[in-house]
C-alpha positions as CSV (number, residue, x, y, z in Angstrom):
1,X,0.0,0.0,0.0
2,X,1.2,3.7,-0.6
3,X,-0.5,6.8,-0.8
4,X,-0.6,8.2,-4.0
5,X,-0.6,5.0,-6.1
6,X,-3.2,6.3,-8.0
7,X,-0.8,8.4,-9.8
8,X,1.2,7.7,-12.2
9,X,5.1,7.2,-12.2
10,X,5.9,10.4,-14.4
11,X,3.5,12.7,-11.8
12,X,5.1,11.0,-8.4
13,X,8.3,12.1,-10.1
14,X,7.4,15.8,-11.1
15,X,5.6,15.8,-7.6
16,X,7.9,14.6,-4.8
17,X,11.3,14.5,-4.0
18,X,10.7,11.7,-1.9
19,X,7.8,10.0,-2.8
20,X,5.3,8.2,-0.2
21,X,7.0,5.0,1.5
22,X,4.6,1.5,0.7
23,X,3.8,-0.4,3.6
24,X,1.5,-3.5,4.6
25,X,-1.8,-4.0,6.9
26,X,0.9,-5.0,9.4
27,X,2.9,-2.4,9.7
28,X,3.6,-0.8,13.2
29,X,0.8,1.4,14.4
30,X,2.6,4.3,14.4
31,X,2.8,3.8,10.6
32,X,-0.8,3.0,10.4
33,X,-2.1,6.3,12.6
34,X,0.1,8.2,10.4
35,X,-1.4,6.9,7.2
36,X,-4.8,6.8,8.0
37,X,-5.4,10.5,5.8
38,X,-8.7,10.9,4.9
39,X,-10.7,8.3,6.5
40,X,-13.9,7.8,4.2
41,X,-17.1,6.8,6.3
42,X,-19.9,4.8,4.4
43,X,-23.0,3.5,5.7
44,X,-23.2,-0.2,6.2
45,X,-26.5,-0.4,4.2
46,X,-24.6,0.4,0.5
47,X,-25.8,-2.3,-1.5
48,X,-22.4,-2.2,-3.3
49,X,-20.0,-1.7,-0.4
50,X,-17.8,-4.3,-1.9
51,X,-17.3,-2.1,-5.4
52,X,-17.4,1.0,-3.6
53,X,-14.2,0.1,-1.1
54,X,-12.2,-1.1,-4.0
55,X,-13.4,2.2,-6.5
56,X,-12.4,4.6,-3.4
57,X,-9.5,3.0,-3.0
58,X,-8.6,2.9,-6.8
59,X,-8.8,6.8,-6.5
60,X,-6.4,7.6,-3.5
61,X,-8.8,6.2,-0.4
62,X,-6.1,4.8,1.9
63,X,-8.8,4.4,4.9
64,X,-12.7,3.9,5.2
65,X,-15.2,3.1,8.0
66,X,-17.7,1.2,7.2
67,X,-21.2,2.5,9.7
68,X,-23.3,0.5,12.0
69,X,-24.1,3.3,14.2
70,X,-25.3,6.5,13.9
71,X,-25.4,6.0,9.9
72,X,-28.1,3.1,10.4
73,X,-30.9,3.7,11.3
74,X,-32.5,1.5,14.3
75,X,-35.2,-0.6,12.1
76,X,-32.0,-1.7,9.5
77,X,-28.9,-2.5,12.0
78,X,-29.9,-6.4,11.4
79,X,-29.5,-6.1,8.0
80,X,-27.0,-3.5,7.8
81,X,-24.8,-5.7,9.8
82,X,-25.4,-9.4,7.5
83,X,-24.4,-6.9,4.9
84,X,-21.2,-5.9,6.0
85,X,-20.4,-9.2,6.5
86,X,-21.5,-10.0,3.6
87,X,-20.1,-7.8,1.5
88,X,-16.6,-7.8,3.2
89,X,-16.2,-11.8,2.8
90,X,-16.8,-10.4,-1.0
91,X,-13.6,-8.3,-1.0
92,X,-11.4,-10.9,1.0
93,X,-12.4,-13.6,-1.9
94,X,-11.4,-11.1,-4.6
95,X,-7.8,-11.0,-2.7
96,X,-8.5,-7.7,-0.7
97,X,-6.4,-8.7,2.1
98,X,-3.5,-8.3,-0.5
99,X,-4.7,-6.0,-2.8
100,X,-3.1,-2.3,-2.2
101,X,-6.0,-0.7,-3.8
102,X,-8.4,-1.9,-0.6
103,X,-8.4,0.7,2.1
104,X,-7.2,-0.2,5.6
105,X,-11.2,-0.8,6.5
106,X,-12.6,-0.4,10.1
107,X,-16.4,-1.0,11.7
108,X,-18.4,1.7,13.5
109,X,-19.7,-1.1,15.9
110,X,-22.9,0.7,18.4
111,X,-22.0,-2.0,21.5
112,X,-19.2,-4.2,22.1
113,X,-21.0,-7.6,21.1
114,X,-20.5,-6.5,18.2
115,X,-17.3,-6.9,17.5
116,X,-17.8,-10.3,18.0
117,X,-20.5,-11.0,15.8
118,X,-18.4,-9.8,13.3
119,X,-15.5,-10.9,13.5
120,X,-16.7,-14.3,13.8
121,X,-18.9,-13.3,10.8
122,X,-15.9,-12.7,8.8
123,X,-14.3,-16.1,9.6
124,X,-11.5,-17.2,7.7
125,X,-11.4,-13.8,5.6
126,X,-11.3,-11.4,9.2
127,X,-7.5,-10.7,7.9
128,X,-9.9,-7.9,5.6
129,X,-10.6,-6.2,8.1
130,X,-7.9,-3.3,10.3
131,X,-10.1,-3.2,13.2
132,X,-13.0,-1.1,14.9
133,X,-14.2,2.3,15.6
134,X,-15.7,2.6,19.2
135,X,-18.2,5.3,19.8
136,X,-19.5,7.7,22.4
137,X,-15.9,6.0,24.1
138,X,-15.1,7.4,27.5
139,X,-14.0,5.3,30.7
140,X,-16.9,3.6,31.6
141,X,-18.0,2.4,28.6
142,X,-14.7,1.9,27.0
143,X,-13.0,-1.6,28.7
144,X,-16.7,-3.1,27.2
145,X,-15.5,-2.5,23.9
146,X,-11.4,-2.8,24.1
147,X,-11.8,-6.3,25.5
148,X,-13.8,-7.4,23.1
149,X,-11.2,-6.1,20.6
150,X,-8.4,-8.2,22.6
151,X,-11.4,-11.3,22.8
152,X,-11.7,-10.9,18.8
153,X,-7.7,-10.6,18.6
154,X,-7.6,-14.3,20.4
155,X,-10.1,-16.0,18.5
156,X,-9.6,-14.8,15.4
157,X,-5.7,-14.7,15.3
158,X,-5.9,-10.9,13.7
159,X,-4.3,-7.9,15.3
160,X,-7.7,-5.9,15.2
161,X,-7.0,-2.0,15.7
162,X,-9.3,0.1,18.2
163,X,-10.0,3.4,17.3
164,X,-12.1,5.3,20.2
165,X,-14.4,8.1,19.4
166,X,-14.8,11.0,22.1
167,X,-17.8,12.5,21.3
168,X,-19.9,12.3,24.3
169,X,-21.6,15.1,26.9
170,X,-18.9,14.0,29.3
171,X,-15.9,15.1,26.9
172,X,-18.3,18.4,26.1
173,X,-19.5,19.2,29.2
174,X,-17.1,21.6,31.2
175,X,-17.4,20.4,34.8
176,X,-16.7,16.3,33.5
177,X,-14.0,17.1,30.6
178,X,-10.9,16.6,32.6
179,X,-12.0,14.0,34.7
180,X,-13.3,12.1,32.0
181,X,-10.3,12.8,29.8
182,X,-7.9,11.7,32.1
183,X,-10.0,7.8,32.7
184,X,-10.1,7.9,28.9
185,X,-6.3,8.8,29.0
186,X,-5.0,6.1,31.9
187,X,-7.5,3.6,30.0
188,X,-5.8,3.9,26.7
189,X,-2.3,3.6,28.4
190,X,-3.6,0.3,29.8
191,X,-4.5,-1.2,26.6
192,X,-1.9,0.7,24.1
193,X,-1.0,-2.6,22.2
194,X,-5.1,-1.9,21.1
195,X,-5.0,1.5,20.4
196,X,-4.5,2.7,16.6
197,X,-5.9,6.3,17.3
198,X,-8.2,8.5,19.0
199,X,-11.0,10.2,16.9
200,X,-12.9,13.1,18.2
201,X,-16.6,13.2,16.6
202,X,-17.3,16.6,16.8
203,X,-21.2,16.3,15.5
204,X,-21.8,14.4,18.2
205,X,-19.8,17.1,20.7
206,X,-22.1,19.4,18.8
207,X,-25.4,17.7,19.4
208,X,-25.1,18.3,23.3
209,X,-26.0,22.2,22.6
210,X,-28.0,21.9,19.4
211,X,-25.9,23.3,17.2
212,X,-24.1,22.9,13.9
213,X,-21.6,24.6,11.9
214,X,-22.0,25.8,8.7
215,X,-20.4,25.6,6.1
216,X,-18.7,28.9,6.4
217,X,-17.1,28.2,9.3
218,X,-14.6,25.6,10.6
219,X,-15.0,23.5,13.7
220,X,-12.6,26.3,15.2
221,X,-15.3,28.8,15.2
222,X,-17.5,27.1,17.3
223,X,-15.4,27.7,20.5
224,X,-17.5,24.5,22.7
225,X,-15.8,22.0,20.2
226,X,-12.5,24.0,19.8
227,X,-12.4,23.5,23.6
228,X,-12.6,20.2,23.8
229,X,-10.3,19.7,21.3
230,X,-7.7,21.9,22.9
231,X,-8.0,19.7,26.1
232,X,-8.3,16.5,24.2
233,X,-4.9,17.3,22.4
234,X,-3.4,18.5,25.6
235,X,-3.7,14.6,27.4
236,X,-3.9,12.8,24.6
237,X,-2.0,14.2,22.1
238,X,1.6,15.0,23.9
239,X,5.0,14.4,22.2
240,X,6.7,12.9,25.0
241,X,5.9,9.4,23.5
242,X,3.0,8.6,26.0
243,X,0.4,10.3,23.7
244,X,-1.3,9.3,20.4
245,X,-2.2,9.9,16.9
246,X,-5.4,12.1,17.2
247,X,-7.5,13.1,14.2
248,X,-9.1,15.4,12.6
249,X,-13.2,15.6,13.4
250,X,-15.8,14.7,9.9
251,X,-16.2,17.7,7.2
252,X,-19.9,16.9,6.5
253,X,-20.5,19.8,3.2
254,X,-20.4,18.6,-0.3
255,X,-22.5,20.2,-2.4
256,X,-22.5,24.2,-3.3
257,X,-25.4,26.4,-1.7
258,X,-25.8,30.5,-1.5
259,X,-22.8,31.9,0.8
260,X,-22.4,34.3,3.3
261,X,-18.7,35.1,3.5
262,X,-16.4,35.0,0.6
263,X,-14.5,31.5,-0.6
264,X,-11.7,31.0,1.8
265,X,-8.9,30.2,-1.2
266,X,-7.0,33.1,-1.8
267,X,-6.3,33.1,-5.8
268,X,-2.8,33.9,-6.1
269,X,-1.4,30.4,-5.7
270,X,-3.9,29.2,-8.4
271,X,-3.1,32.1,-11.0
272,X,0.6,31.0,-10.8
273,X,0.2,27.7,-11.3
274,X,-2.4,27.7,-14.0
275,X,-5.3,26.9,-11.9
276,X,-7.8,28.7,-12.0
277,X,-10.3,26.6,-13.0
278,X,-9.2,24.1,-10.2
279,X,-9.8,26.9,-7.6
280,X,-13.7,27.4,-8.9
281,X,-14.1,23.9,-8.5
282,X,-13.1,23.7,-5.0
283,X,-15.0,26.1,-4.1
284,X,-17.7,24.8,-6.1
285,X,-18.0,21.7,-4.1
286,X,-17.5,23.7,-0.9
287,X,-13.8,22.5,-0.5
288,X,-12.5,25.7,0.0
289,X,-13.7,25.6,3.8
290,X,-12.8,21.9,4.2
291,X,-9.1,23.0,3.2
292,X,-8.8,25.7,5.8
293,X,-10.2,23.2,8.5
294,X,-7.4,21.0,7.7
295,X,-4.7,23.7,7.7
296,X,-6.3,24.9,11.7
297,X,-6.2,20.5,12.2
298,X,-2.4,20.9,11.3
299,X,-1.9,23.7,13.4
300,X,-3.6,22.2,16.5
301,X,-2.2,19.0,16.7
302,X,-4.5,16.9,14.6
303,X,-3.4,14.0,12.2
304,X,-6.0,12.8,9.4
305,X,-9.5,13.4,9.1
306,X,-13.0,12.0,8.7
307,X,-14.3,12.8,5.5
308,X,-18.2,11.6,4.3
309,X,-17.6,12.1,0.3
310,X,-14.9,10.7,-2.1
311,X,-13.7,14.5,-3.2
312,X,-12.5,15.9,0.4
313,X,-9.7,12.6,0.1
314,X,-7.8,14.3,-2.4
315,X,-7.6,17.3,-0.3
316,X,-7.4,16.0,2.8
317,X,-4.3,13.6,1.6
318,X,-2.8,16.4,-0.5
319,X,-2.2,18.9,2.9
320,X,-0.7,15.7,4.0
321,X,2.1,15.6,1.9
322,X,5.3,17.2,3.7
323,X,6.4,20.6,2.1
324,X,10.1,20.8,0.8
325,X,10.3,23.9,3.1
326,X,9.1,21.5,5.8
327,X,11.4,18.3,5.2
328,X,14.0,21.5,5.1
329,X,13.7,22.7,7.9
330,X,12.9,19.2,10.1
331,X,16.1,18.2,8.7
332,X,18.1,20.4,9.8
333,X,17.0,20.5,13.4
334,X,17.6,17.1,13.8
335,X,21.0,17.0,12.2
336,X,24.2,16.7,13.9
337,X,24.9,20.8,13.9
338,X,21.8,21.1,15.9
339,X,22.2,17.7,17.8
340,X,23.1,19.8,21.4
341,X,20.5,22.7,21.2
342,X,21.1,26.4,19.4
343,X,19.4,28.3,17.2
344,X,19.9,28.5,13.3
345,X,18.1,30.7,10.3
346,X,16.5,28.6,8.0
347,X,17.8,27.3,4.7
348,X,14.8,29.4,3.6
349,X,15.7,32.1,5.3
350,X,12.3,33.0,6.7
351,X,12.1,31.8,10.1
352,X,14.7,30.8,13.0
353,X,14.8,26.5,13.8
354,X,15.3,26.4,17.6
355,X,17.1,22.8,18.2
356,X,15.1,21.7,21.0
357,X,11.5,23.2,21.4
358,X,11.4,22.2,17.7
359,X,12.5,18.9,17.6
360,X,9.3,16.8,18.4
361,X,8.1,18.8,16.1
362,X,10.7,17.8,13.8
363,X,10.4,14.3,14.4
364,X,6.4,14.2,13.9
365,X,7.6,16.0,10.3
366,X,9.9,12.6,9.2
367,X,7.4,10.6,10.3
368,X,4.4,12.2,8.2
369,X,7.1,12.3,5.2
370,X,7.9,8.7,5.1
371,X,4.1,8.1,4.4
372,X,3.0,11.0,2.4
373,X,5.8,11.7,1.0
374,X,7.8,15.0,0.2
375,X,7.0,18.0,-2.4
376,X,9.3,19.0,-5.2
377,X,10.8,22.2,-4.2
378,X,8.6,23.8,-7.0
379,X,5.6,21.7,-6.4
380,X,2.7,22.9,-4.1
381,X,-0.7,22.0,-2.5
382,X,-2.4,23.2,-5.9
383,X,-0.4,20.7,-7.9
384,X,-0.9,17.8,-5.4
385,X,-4.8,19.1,-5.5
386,X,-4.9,19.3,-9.1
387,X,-3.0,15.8,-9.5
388,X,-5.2,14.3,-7.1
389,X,-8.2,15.7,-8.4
390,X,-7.7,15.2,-12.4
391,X,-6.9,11.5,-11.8
């Protein structure tokens, strides 16, 4: 598997300095987390989820949740689950387990049996499957649903992933957050060898006030969720190596409607590369805002995002590729000059690398590089959109 593969060899050449490093489903979880991207959630109910996994994947999908939760509704869960099953068993006997066009592909499971059923469901083609996504997780209901991950892990011989969603009043609620965060946090550490990475479902987080954001704004402007974010990163999400990979909450716009603000893309960078036209169609299918969102995700400590339609991946996994400045400037503050400390202008000369406050930082860079890659020193986000986009 590699991101990217969906391009051809003469565009990964004219795109990256270092292109995107392959890898297996059994790669070390840090490599997984890393590589998650865009993580495209489908209902369990699509007829075709068998054609759809291996079509989004075809086109740059590297992850996808496939919904029994909140996606189903209460009168289909039977039959949303027999077709999961169903349908997965499909994908293992078309060789998916090989296959590098199959995403790494979790469960949204509602309650811990669950897991079980399918799993078991599965059978001999359970190798398909990367693991589950656990929802509405905090510390009470959480050891429900990890040991039936570690239950599924023994019968089954397959080294099933957890990925916990925070996303209940508890992690919302002011006077519970940081009690709740910090079971969440001692619970995780307790089952770390489960533990791919931490999603926060902001809709959810949302829900406990009745309110949405539009799609003018980013997550970041409604300050309830940017809150609980902040505190999420904060004991979860620390570089001292007893944190985790935490991603980005689900961009839920897709299709264009009457604005109130002006499109968020500034069209410099598209006039000089040629791209006009590729800027009207982001904003078009309201990708402009999903693009700044990731940029604040970035910023805050976020890794990856939950996307609900095929066109944010391309976006999403684009902003994931390391800029040549970045690579630059991460490998220089881990080189042997800056080994003991100091400070040091940039080979860019635009900004001062500090050898220690920026060397986590520095690390996280390397890491994100060896799975998405680095950018050409003249290539940026617009040709990685455009490239992504146009395949």
């Amino acid at each position: 598997m590699r991101h990217f593969l969906h391009l051809d060899d003469d565009a990964v050449k004219r795109l990256f300095e270092h292109p995107p490093t392959s890898f297996d489903r059994s790669a070390p979880a840090q490599v997984l987390a890393m590589a998650l991207g865009a993580t495209l959630y489908m209902p369990g109910t699509r007829p075709m989820l068998a054609r759809d996994l291996r079509r989004q994947g075809t086109a740059g999908v590297m992850s996808s949740v496939v919904c029994l939760e909140d996606a189903i509704a209460d009168r289909d869960l039977a039959a949303a689950q027999v077709n999961v099953v169903e349908q997965l068993r499909e994908v293992s006997r078309d060789g998916g387990v090989a296959d590098a066009r199959i995403p790494l592909t979790f469960v949204r499971v509602r309650h811990p049996d669950q897991i079980a059923s399918v799993a078991d469901g599965l059978g001999e083609h359970a190798a398909l499957l990367s693991g589950f996504v656990l929802p509405k997780f905090t510390d009470r209901t959480g050891p429900a649903f990890l040991q039936a991950i570690r239950d599924a892990r023994a019968r089954t011989g397959v080294r099933f992933w957890g990925m916990p969603v925070l996303e209940s009043p508890e992690v919302i609620y002011a006077e519970m957050r940081m009690k709740t965060l910090l079971g969440v946090r001692g619970l995780l550490d307790e089952n770390r060898d489960l533990v791919l990475a931490v999603r926060i479902g902001a809709t959810d987080l949302s829900a406990a006030y009745g309110i949405r954001r539009g799609r003018d704004l980013t997550v970041y402007d409604v300050r309830l969720v940017a809150d609980a974010i902040a505190d999420t990163v904060n004991l979860l999400g620390r570089a001292d190596e007893t944190g985790f990979v935490i991603t980005g909450p689900v961009w839920e716009y897709f299709a264009n409607h009457d604005r109130i603000f002006k499109p968020q893309l500034r069209q410099t960078p598209f006039d000089d590369h040629a791209a006009r036209r590729l800027r009207e169609q982001l904003i078009t299918r309201d990708l402009d805002g999903l693009i700044r969102e990731v940029v604040l995700d970035k910023a805050n400590g976020l890794i990856g995002k939950t996307v609900i339609h095929p066109t944010h991946a391309a976006a999403v996994n684009a902003l994931s590729v390391v800029t040549h400045e970045e690579y630059s400037d991460a490998r220089e503050i881990l080189g042997p000059e800056m080994a003991d400390g100091g400070v040091r202008a940039s080979l860019y000369r635009n900004k001062m690398n500090e050898g220690k406050p920026h060397r986590a930082w520095a690390t996280r860079v390397l890491q994100r590089a060896e799975v998405f890659g680095v950018a050409a020193e003249d290539a940026t986000f617009v040709d990685l959109l455009a490239a992504g986009i146009g395949s």
